[in-house]
N, C-alpha and C positions, 0 to 999 in steps of 0.2 A: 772686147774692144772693137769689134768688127762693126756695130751695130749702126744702121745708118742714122743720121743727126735728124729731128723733124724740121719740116722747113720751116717753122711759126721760131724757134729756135736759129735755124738760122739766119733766117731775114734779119733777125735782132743783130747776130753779131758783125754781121755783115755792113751795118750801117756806120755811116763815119763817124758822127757826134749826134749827141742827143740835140731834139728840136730844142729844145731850150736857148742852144747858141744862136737862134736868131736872132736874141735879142743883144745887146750890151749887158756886165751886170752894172745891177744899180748901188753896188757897196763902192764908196769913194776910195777904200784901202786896195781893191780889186781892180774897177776899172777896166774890164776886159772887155775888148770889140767883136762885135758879133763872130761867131764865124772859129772862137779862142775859147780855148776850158780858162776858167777861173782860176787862181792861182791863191793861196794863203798870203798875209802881211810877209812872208818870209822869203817869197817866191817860188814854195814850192806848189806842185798840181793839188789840186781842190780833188782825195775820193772816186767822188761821183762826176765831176770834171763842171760843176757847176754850184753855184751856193744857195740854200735855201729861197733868200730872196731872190735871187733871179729867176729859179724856176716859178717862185709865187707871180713876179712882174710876167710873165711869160704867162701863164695862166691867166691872166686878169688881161692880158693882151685877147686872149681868145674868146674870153665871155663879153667882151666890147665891141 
């Protein structure tokens, strides 16, 4: 358990939100402002802290 962490590891966890919350998502049930994880119709947190479609809008942000 001593073993030191690599740093490619921990840069990851070390970051606040994935890029993805730059954007808004684009699901009308979600609705989240950049900057906020995604949230289910129920209001709980979204997993992966964002929804498919947003990461896809985010994506298509970058190849534009």
């Amino acid at each position: 358990m001593g073993a030191q962490m690599p740093a490619e590891l921990r840069a990851t966890l070390n970051r606040s939100h994935p890029p993805e919350w730059a954007i808004g998502c684009p699901l009308p049930y979600c609705q989240a402002k950049p900057g906020t994880p995604c949230r289910s119709p129920r209001g709980r947190a979204v997993p992966l802290g964002v929804h498919p479609s947003r990461a896809d809008a985010y994506a298509t942000t970058l190849a534009a």
